[in-house]
TORDOBA-897538 format. One record per residue: x, y, z of N, C-alpha, C in turn. Coordinates in steps of 0.05 Angstrom, whole numbers, padded with zeros to 5 digits, always signed. Layout:
BEGIN
XYZXYZXYZ...
***
This chain:
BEGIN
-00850+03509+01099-00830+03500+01118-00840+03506+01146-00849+03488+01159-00859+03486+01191-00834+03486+01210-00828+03496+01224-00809+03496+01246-00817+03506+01270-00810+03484+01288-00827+03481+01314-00806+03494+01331-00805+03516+01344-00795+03526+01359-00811+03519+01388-00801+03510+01407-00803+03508+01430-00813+03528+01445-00831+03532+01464-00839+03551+01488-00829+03564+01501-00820+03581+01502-00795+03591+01524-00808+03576+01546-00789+03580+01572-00791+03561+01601-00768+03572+01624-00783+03578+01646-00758+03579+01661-00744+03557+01674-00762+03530+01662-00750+03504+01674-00729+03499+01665-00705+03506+01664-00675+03505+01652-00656+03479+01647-00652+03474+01684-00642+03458+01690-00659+03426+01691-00656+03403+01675-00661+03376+01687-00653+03370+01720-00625+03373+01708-00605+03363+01733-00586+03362+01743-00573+03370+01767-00541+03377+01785-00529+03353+01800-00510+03343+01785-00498+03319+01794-00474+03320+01801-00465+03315+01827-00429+03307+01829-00419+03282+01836-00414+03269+01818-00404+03242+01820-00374+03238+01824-00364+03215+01836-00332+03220+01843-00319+03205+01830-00298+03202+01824-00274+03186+01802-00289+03155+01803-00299+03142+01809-00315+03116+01815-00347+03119+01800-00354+03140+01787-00382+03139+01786-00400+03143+01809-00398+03136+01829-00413+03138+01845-00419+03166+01861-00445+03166+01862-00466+03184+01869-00453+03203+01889-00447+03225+01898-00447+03240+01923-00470+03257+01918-00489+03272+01911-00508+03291+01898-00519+03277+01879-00546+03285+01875-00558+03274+01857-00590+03300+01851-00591+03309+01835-00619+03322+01847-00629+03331+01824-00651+03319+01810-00663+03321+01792-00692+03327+01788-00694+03341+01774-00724+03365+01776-00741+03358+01761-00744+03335+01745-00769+03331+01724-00764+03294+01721-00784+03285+01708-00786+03260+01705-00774+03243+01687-00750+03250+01674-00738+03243+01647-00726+03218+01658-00714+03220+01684-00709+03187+01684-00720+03191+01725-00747+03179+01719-00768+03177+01741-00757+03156+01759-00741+03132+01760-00726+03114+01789-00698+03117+01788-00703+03112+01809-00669+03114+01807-00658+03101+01802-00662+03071+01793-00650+03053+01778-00642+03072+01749-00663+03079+01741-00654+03095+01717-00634+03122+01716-00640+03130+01731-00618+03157+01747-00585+03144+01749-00591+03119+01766-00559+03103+01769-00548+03101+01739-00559+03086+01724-00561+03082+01692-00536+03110+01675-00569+03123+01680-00557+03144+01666-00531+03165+01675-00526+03159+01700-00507+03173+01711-00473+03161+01711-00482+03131+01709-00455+03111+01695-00449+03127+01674-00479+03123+01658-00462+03124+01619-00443+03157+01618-00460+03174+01629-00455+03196+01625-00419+03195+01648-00421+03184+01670-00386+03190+01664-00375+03177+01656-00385+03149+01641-00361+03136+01624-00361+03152+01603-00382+03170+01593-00373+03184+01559-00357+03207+01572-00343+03215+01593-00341+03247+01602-00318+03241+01622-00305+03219+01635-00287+03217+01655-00254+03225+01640-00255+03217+01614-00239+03218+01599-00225+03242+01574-00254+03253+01574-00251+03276+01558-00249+03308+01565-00241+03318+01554-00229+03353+01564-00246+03374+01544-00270+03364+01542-00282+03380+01540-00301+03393+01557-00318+03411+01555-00342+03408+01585-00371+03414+01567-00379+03407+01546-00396+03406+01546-00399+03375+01533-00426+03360+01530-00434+03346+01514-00469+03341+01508-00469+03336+01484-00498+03317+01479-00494+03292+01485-00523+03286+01498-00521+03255+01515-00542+03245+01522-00548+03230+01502-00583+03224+01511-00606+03236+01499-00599+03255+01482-00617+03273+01471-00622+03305+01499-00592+03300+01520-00599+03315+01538-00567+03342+01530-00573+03362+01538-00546+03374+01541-00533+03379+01565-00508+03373+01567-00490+03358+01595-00463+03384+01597-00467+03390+01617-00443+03410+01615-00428+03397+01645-00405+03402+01640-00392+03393+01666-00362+03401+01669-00348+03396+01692-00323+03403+01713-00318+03384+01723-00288+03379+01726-00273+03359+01748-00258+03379+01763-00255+03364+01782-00245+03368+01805-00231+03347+01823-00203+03340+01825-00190+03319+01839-00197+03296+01838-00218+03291+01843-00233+03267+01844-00259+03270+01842-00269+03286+01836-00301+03297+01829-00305+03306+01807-00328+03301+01795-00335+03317+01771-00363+03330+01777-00375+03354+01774-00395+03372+01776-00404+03366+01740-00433+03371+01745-00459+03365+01725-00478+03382+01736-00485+03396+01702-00507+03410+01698-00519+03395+01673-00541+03391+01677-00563+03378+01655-00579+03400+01636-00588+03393+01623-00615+03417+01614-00624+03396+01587-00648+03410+01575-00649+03399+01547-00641+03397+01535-00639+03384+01507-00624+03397+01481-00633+03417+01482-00641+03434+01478-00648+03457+01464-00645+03480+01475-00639+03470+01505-00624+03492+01525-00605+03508+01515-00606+03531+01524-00571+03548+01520-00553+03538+01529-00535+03531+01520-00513+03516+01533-00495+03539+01553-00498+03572+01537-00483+03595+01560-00497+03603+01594-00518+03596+01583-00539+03596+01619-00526+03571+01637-00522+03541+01622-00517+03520+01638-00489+03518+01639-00472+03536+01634-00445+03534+01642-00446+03550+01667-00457+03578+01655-00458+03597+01676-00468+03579+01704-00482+03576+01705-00502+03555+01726-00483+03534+01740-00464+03513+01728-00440+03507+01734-00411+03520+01754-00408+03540+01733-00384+03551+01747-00396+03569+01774-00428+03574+01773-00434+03589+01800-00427+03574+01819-00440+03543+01811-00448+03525+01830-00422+03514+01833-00400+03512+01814-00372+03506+01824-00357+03525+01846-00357+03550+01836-00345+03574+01852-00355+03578+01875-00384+03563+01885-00391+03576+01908-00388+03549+01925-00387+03531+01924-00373+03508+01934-00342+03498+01941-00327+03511+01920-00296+03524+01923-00297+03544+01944-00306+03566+01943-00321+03588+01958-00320+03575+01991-00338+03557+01995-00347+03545+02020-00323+03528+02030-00316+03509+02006-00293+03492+02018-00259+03507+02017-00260+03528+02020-00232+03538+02019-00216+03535+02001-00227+03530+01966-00215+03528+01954-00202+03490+01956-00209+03484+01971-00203+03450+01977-00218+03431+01962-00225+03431+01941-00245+03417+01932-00241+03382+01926-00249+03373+01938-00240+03339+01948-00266+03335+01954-00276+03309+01954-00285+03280+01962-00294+03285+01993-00271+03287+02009-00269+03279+02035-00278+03316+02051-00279+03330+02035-00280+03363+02048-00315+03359+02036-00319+03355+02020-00344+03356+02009-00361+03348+02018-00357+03320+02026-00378+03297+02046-00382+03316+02068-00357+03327+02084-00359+03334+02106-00384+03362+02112-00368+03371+02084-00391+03394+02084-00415+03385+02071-00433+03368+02074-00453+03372+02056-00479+03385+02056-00479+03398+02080-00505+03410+02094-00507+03430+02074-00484+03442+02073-00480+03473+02055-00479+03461+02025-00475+03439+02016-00469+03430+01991-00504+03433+01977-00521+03424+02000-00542+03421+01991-00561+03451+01995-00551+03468+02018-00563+03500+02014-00550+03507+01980-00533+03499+01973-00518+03519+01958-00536+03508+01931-00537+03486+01921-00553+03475+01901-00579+03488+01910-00597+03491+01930-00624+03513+01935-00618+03535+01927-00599+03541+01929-00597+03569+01932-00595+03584+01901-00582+03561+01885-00581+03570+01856-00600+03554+01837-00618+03535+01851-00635+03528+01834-00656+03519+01842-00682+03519+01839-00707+03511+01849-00726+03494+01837-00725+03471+01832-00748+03459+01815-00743+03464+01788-00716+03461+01785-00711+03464+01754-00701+03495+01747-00716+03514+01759-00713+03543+01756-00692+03554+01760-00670+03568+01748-00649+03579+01763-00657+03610+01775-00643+03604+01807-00652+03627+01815-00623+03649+01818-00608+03636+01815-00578+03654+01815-00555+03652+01808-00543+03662+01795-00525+03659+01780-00490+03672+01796-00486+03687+01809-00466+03693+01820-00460+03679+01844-00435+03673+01834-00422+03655+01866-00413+03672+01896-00412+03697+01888-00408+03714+01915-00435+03708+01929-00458+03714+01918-00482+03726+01920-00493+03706+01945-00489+03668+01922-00494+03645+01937-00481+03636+01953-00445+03649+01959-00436+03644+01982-00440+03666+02009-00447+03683+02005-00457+03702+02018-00481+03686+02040-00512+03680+02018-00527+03672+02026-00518+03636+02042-00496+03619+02044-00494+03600+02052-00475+03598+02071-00462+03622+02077-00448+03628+02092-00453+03615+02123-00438+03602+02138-00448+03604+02169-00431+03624+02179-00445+03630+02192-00435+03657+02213-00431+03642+02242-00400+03654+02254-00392+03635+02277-00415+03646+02295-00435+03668+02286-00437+03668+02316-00470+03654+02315-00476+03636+02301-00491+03611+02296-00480+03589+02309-00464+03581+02309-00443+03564+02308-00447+03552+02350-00449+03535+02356-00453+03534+02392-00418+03536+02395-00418+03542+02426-00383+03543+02435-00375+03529+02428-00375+03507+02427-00363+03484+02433-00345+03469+02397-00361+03489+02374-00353+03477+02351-00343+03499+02342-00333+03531+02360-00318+03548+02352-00296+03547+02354-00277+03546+02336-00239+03548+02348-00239+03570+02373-00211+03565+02378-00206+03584+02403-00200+03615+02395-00187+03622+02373-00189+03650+02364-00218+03664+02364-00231+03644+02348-00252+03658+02347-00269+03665+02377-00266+03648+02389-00278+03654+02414-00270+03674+02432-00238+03682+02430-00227+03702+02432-00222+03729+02424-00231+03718+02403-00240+03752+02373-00268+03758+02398-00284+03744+02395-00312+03751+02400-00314+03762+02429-00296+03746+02455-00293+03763+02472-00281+03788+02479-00264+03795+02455-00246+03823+02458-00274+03840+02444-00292+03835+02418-00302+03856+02421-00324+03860+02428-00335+03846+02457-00360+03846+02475-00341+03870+02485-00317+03859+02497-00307+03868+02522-00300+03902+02511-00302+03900+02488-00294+03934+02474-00326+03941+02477-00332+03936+02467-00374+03945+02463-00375+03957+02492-00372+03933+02516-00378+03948+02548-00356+03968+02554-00342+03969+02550-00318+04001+02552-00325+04020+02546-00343+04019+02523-00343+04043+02501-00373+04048+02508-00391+04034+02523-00411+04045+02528-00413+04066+02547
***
């Protein structure tokens, strides 16, 4: 009896998708060649939320691929991997990448907060995965690291508190020197 066990790999993830109540694409980002155009990407990204828009599960086989996923209002979040993947790494990998995006959007998780943010949408997918590789698993850790700090931020796109926080504690720092 021959049984072919697979290579271990840290290439985990295929691929992180969030598509919105329509199918259509907001994220898309796929690490290996399993479906090489994006005609084929569009394809496969239909079928997979017509088998998944409807059901309350979050995992599935699909394609010979394993599909873990989340909705959200009008969004659904996707983690890909092999079959043969752990399906407990690609949840984990999920709910990071959910939590730290909740995390960013104030708990607002919509369509219209998402677009807006997407600069951070796309640090936050770096930040937990690299070329397939997962590099992190905690959503503090990745909102920590995606964090903007207001004082990045130019005047002009800071609220007025904050600009006010920041001059009370210059104006304490020169007192106390």
């Amino acid at each position: 009896m021959d049984t072919h066990i697979p290579e271990p790999s840290l290439y985990s993830i295929k691929a992180i998708l969030i598509l919105d109540n329509d199918s259509n694409r907001i994220l898309a980002k796929y690490y290996d060649n399993t479906f090489p155009s994006a005609k084929e990407q569009k394809v496969f990204e239909k079928n997979l939320f017509n088998k998944t828009h409807r059901a309350n599960a979050e995992i599935i086989m699909f394609e010979g691929l394993t599909c873990v996923y989340r909705s959200s209002v009008d969004l659904f979040f996707y983690v890909i991997g092999s079959a043969n993947e752990n399906e407990l790494i690609l949840v984990n990998t999920l709910n990071c990448f959910y939590d730290s995006i909740s995390s960013m959007l104030r708990k607002n998780v919509e369509k219209r907060t998402l677009i807006e943010n997407m600069d951070g949408v796309f640090l936050t997918v770096d930040e937990i995965c690299d070329n397939g590789i997962i590099l992190e698993c905690d959503p503090v850790v990745v909102s920590q690291r995606t964090a903007f700090r207001s004082d990045d931020l130019p005047l002009g796109e800071q609220t007025v508190s904050s600009v006010l926080q920041q001059a009370k504690e210059q104006l304490k720092w020169s007192l106390l020197k």
